[in-house]
C-alpha positions in Angstrom: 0.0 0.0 0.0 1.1 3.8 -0.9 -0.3 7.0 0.2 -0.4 10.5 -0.1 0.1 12.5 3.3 -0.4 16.0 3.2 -1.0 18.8 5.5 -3.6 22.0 4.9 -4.2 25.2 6.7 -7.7 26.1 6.5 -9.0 30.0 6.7 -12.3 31.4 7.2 -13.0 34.1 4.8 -16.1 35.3 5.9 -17.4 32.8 8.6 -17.6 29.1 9.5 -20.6 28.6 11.4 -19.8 25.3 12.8 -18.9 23.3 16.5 -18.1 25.7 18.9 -16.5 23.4 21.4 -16.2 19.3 21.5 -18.7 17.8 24.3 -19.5 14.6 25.8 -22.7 13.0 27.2 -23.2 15.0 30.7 -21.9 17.6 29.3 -18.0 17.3 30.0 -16.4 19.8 28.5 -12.9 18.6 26.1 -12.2 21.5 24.6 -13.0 24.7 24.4 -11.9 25.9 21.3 -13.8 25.7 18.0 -12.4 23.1 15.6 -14.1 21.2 12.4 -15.1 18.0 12.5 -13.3 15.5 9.7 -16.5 14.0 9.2 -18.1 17.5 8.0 -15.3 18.1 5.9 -15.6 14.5 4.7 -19.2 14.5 4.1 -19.0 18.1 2.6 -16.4 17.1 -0.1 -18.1 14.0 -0.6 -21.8 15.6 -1.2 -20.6 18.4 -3.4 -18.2 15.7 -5.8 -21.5 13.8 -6.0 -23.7 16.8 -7.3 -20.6 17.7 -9.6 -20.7 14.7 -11.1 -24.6 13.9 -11.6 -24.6 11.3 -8.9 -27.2 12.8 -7.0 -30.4 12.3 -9.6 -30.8 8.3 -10.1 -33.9 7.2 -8.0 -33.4 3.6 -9.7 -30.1 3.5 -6.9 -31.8 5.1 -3.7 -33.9 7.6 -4.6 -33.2 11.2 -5.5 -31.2 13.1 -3.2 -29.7 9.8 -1.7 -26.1 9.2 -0.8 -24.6 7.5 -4.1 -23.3 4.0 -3.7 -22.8 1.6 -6.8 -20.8 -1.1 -7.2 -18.7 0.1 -9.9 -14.9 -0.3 -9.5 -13.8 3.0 -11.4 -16.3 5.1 -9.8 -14.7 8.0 -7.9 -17.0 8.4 -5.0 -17.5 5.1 -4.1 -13.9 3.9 -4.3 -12.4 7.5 -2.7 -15.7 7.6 0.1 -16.4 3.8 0.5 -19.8 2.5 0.7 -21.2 0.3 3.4 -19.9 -3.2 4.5 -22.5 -5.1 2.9 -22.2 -3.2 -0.4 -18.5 -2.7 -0.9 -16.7 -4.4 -3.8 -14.0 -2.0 -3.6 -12.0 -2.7 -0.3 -11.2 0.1 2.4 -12.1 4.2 2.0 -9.2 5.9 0.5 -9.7 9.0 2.5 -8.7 10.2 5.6 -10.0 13.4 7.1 -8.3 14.4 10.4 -10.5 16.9 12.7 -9.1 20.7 11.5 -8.2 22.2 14.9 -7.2 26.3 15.9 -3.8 26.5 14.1 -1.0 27.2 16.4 0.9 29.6 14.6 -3.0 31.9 14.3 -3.2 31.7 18.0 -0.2 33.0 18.7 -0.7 35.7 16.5 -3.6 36.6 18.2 -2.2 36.6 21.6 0.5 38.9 20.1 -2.2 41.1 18.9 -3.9 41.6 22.2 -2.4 39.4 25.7 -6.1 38.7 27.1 -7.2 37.2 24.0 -8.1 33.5 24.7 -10.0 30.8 21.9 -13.4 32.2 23.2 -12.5 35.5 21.7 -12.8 33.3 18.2 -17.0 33.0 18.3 -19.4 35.8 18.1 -23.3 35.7 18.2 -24.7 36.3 15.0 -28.9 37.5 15.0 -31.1 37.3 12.1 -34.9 38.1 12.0 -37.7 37.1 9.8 -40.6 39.3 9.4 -44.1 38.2 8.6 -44.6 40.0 5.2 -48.2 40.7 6.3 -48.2 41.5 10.1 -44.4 42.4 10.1 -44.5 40.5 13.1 -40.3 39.9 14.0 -39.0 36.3 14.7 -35.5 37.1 15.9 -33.4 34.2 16.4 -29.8 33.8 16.8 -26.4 31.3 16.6 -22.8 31.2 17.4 -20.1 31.7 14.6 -16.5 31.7 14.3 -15.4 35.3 13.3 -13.7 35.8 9.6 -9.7 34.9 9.3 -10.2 31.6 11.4 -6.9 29.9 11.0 -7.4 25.7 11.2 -4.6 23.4 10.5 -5.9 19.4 9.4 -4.2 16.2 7.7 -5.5 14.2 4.9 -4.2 11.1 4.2 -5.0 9.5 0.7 -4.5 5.9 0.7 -3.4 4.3 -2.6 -3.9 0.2 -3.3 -2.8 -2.0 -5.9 -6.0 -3.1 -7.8 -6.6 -6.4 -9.8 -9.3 -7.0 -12.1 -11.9 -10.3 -12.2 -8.9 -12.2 -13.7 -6.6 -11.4 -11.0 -4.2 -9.1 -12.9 -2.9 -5.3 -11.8 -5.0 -3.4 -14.0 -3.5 0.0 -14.4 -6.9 1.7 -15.0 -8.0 1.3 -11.9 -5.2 2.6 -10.1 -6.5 4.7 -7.1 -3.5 7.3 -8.0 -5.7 8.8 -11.0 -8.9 9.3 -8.7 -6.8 11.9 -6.4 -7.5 14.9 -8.6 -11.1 13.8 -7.8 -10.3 14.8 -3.9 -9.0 18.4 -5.5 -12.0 18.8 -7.1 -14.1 18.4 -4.2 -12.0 20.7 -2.0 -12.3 23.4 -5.0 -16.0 23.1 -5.1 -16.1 23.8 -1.2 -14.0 26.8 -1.8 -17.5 28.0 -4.3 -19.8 26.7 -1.9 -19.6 27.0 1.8 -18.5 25.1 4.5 -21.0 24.6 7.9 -24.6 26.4 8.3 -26.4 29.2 6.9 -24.0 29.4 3.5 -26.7 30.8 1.4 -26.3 34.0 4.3 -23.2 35.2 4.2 -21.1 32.1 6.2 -19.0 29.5 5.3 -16.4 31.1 3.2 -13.0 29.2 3.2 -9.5 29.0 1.5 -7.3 26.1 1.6 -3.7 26.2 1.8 -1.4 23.0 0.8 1.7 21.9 2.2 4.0 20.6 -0.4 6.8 20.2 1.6 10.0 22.5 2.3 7.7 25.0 4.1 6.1 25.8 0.6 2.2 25.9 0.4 0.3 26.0 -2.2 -3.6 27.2 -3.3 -6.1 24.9 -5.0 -6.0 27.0 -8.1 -2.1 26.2 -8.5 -1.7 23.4 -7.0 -1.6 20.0 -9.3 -2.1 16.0 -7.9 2.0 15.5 -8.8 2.7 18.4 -6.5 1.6 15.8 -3.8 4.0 12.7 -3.4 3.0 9.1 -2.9 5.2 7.7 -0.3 5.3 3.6 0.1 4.4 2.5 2.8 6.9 -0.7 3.9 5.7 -4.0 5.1 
């Protein structure tokens, strides 16, 4: 088995509206700085790849709307995402999304900033209000946000297995190497979308920053799937 390790600084543009803090039944605090999920970002890039590549409309499969599965060997989602147990022709999900937490290097740029700042300093409460366009009765309502130039650092690890077709022989076609640009892809279309609630108002807005290695990073829009390295991993 190969993989792909890389490294990516994540920063919110306008505003990830998100988990404020990580909490356990009876309400024990962990942590009380905002960090992103893996399985959001997961899920995200998955459900935007899927509606980029039509795999959201087949009702013969599950019905619109439905998370794509399939059995076929070449198909990106399902060989990059996995599918269930019971479905799976197509061995282990390639992707590995790592919880994005406050990046160090942001936080102590803050503290430089101001001394007393501390990671509650990083959420605000955001209101909103509908009005009843006949009685213009007010229904005020409010949420907790992370305030714009959010720093997160994550790690994605991209796992890469030597395929063989129904005869048993390496077919180079369905080399997992060639679906990465697929994972690429899906972090771009997060970049035009949003990331977290209320997107369509103004939150969600993030860049993503690669390390390459050597201290360089790179953007999505210049960054290439060869700029990335598979390193073997030894038995």
């Amino acid at each position: 088995m190969k993989g792909k390790r890389f490294r990516y600084s994540e920063e919110s543009k306008t505003i990830f509206s998100g988990s404020i803090y990580l909490s356990i039944p009876g309400s024990i605090l962990i942590s009380v700085e905002a960090y992103i999920p893996g399985s959001s970002l997961k899920g995200k890039i998955r459900s935007l790849l899927e509606l980029h590549l039509g795999m959201h409309n087949d009702p013969s499969i599950r019905g619109w709307g439905a998370v794509h599965t399939c059995a076929n060997s070449e198909c990106p989602v399902c060989v990059i995402f996995g599918s269930s147990a019971d479905e799976s022709t197509n061995g282990p999900t390639r992707l590995v999304v790592r919880d994005a937490i406050l990046d160090d290097d942001y936080k102590k740029e803050q503290k430089r900033k101001d001394s007393n700042w501390t990671a509650l300093d990083l959420t605000e409460s955001k209101y909103e209000n509908s009005i009843n366009r006949i009685t213009a009765r007010a229904n005020p309502r409010n949420f907790e946000r992370v305030v714009p130039g959010a720093k997160f650092s994550f790690e994605m690890i991209y796992r890469v297995f030597k395929r063989h077709d129904e005869n048993d022989k390496q077919n180079p076609e369905m080399e997992d190497e060639k679906l990465f640009k697929d994972v690429l892809t899906g972090l771009k279309l997060i970049e035009n979308d949003a990331l977290g609630g209320a997107g369509s108002r103004g939150c969600g807005q993030v860049e993503f920053k690669i390390e390459i290695g050597n201290g360089q990073t790179k953007s999505l829009a210049d960054i290439e799937s060869s700029d990335i390295k598979t390193i073997p991993i030894n038995k």
